[in-house]
N, C-alpha and C positions, 0 to 999 in steps of 0.2 A: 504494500500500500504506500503510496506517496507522502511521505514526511512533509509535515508543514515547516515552512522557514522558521526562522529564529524572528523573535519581535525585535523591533525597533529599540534599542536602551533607552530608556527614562531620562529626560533631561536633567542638569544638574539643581534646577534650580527650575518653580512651578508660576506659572501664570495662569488667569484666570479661564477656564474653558465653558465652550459651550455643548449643549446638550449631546450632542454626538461624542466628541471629545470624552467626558464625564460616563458618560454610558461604557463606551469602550475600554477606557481605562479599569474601572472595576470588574467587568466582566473577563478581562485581561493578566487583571491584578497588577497592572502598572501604568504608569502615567502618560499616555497618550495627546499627540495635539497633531493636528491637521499636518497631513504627507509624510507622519509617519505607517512603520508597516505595523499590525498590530495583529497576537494571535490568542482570539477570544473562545471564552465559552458557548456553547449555542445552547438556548434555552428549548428550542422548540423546529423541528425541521417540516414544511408543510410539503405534499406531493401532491401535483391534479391527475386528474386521470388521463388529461393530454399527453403527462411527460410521463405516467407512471412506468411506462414499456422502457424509455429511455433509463428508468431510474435502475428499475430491476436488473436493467443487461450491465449498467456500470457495478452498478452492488456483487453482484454473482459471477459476471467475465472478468472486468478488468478487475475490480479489487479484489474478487476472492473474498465478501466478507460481506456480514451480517450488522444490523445497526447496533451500535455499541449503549446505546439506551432507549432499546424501542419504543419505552414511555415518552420520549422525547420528539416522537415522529408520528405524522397521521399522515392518510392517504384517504384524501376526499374525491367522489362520484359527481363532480357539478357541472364540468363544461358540456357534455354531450349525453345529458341524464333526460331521462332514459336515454340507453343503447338505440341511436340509427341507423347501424346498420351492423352485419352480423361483424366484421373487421373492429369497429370498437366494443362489441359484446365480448371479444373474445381476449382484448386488450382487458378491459375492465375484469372482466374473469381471471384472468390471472393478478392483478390487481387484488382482489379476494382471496387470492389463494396465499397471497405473498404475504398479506398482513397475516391469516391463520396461521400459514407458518413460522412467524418470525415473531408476535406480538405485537407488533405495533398498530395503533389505534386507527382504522376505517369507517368513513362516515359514507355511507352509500346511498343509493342512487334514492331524492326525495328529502335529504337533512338539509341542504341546502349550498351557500355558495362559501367556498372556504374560507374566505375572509372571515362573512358573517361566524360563519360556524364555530372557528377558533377563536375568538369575540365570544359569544358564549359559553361556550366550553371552559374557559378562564385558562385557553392556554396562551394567550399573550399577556401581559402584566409589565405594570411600571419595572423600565431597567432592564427587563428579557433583551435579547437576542432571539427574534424570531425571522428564519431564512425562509422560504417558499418559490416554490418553482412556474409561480405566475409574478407578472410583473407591477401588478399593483398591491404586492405584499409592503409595500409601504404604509398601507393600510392601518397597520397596526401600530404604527406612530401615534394614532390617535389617543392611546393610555400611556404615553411615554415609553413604548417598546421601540426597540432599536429594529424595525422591518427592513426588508432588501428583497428581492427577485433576484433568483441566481438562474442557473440554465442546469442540466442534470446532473455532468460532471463532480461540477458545487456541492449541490442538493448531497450526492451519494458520500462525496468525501465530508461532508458536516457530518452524516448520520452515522456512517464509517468508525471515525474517529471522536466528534463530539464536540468537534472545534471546528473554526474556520479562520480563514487568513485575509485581511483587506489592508488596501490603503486608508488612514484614515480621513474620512473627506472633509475639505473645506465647507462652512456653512454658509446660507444664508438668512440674514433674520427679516422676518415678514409680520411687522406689528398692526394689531387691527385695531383704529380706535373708533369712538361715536358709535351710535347703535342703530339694529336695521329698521328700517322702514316696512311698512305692508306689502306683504307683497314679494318681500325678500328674504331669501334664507341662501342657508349656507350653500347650497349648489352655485350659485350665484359670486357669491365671495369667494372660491375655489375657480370659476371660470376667469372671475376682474384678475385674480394671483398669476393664473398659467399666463394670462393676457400679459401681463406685464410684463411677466418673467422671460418669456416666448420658450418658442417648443425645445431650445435647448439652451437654455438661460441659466441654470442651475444642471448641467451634465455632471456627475458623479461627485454632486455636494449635497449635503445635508440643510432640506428646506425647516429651519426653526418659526415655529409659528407661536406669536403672543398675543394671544385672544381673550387673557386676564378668565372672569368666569363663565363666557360668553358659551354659550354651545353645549348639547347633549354630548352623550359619547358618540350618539350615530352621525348628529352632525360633523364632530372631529373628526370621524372614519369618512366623512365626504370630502375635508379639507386635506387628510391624509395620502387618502384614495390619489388624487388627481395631481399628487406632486411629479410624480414618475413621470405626467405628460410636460415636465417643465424640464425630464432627464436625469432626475433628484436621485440621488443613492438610497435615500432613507427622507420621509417626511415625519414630525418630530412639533407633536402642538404639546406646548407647556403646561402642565396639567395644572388646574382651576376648576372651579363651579363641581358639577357634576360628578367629575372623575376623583374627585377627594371625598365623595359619599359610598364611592364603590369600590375603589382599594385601598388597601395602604402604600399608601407615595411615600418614596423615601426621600430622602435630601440629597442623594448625590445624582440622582436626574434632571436636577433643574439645572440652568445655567448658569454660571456667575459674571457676576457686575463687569465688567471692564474684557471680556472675552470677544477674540479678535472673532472681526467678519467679513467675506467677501463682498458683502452685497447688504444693502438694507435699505427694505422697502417700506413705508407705509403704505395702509392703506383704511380712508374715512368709509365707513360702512354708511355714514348718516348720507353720503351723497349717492349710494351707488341706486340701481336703478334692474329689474329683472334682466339677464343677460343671458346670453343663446351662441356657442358653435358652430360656425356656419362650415359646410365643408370646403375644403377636405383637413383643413389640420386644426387640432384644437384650441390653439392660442390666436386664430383665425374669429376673435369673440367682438360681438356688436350687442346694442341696446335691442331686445327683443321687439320694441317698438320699429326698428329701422326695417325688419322683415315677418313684420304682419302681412298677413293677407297670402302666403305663397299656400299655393295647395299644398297639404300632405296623405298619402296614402295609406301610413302606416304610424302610431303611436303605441311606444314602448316604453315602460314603467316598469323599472326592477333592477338589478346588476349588485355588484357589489359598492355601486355610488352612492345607489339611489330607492332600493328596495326594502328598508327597512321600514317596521311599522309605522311611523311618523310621516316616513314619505307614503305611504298607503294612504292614514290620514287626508295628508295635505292635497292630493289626488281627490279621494273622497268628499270632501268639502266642499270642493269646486264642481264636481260631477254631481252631486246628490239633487236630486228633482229632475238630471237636464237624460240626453241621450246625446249617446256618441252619432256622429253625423255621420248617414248610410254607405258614402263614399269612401270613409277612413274606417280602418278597422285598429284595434283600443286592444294590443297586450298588456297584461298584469302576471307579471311573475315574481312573488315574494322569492326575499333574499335565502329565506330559511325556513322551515316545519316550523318553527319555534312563532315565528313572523306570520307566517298562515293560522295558524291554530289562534293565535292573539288577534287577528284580523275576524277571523270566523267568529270569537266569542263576541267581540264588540260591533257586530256589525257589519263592519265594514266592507267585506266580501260580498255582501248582498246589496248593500250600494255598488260598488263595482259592477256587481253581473246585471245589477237593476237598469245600470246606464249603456250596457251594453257590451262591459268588458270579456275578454274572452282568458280564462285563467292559464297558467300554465303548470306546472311542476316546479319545487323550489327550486334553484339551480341557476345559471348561467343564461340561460335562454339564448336569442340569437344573437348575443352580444358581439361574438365572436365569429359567426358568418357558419355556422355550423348544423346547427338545430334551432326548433321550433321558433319558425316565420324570420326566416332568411326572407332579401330581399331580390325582387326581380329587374331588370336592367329599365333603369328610368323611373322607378319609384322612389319618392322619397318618403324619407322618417322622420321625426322628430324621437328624441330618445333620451332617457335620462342614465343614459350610461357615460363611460369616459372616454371613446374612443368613437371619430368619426372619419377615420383613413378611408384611401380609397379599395373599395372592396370588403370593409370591416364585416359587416351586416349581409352579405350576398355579390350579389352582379357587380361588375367593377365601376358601373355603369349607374348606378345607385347613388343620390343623395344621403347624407344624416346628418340631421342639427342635431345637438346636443343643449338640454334643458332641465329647469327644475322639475317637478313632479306637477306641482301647481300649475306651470305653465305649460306642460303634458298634456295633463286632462286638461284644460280650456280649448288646448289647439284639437284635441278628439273631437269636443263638442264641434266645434265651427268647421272641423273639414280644412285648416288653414291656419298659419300662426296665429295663435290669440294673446291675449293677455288672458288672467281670469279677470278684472274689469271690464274687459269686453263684452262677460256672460251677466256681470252684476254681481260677481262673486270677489271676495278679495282672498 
């Protein structure tokens, strides 16, 4: 098996660090600051079922070896849940065979999408190291967990061994002040960031966000989620509000006073205004107001941006009394079982299907251009996912905006960008 390098030696003498920095260094057990090399513990290894074939052949061929703490490893069923065709059944199936055999934790097809799922699970937590082999495992920034997207190789030697090896990256810090208006939420303030940032504005640096106690956990996981589209190694919201009611934050996650930075943006929430993705690349972001009125064919609500129960809510509010317009067809795929079965008791799934929505399976849906309601050449989307490349969702040929959940359902109702003011709803 591949021996990990040697770290980076401790300087002689400590200045102030930022959250990355600080993270690293204890999970290291030495003092870490930006470019150097650092060789950390990993708290938690995620695998999807896209890479799990990948994962398996490096674990068994090239290493020769089993995960050194399978409780430290899960293997989730989300991107192509259920099996479409018999080639990823048979991927998947082995998949199942490989957690039986080995212990390590499997979440299958119907728990949902792995983000959300280890969000739940409480396998991310302030100060973790958590690796995953999807790219918006940055996600888990959102509780002060150090998240990354690696590729298989990664993934097998973390699990392998128990550690991993990175450069440590430069940060930037991203402060939010004044507070939102109606109308606006956090998918919004994640689009203004990438906007700013542009699509590789933050490449293999650590995006620090201070949002004081402003925001759920799910909202952080949407500020988190969307840093990777700005290039981010790791997205990293400073724990506040919320997140000091549901773990225990330690002290050496947060930042300290005088800690150098690449980059520092503000940014006034009081002025910002609903904001929309236009394609094809993310940071490609207008005032949703400036592409009202374009037809759309297809509306999709769910992902790991944007399908948590709050965004069901915020969908449902706007939809409730109205019907989805006979032209546009209205996906709703919760993030997770957990997310449905809470949507189900409160309601909210009956408003959904009352206006016309059509459910899916918790999971990934066709975020990824794969399964349920890929798109066909010359349609477009509106979408509250993170990604609107070309070809993301289907046909290469294919539109996708990228929006809030709120501004989701309004555009269902009207067959066309809306606002939800446009329906009379805020």
């Amino acid at each position: 098996m591949t021996t990990p390098p040697t770290a980076s030696p401790a300087p002689q003498t400590h200045k102030p660090q930022t959250m990355a920095e600080r993270i690293l260094s204890r999970r290291g057990n030495g003092t870490f600051y930006a470019g150097m090399l650092a060789v950390v513990e990993v708290d938690q290894v995620m695998v999807v079922d896209s890479i799990a074939q990948s994962f398996i052949e490096r674990m068994e061929r090239d290493l020769e070896s089993v995960p050194k703490y399978p409780e430290r490893v899960s293997i989730v069923i989300d991107h192509v849940a259920p099996a479409s065709t018999v080639s990823v059944a048979q991927a998947q199936k082995e998949a199942r065979e490989y957690a039986a055999k080995t212990g390590v934790r499997l979440f299958d097809v119907g728990r949902g999408i792995c983000h959300q799922v280890l969000m739940e699970e409480g396998l991310a937590r302030p100060g973790w190291i958590v690796l995953g082999s999807d790219s918006h495992s940055t996600t888990y920034g959102a509780v002060a967990a150090f998240g990354s997207g690696m590729g298989a190789t990664d993934i097998a030697l973390a699990a392998a061994s128990g550690k991993t090896w990175l450069r440590v990256p430069e940060s930037v810090k991203v402060t939010l002040t004044g507070e939102l208006t109606a109308g606006v939420g956090a998918k919004d303030v994640a689009l203004e960031m990438i906007a700013r940032l542009g699509a590789d504005g933050a490449t293999y640096q650590s995006v620090e966000i201070h949002a004081g106690d402003r925001f759920t956990r799910g909202e952080r996981m949407t500020l988190a989620n969307l840093c990777v589209e700005a290039g981010a190694k790791a997205g990293l919201v400073v724990p506040g509000g919320e997140i000091l009611t549901m773990y225990d934050v330690p002290e050496w996650v947060y930042p300290q006073e005088g800690a150098t930075y690449v980059r520092e943006l503000d940014i006034d929430l009081t002025a910002l205004r609903p904001r929309m993705s236009a394609p094809s690349e993310v940071d490609n972001v207008h005032d949703v107001a400036e592409l009202r009125g374009l037809k759309v064919d297809q509306v999709f609500i769910g992902t790991c941006t944007n399908g948590r129960l709050e965004d069901l809510h915020a969908a449902a509010d706007v939809l409730r009394g109205q019907r989805v317009d006979p032209t546009t067809r209205l996906l709703v795929i919760p993030a997770s079982s957990e997310v449905m079965e809470a949507a189900m008791a409160d309601g909210t799934l009956l408003t959904l299907i009352q206006a016309g929505a059509v459910l899916g399976t918790p999971g990934c849906g066709p975020c990824m251009g794969r399964h349920q309601g890929v798109l066909a050449p010359g349609e477009v989307c509106v979408s509250t996912s993170n990604r609107n490349f070309i070809g993301r969702m289907g046909d290469k040929d294919a539109k996708i905006y990228l929006a809030s959940p709120a501004v989701a359902a309004a555009t269902a109702i009207k067959g066309r960008i809306a606002l939800p003011e446009d329906i009379g709803a805020q």
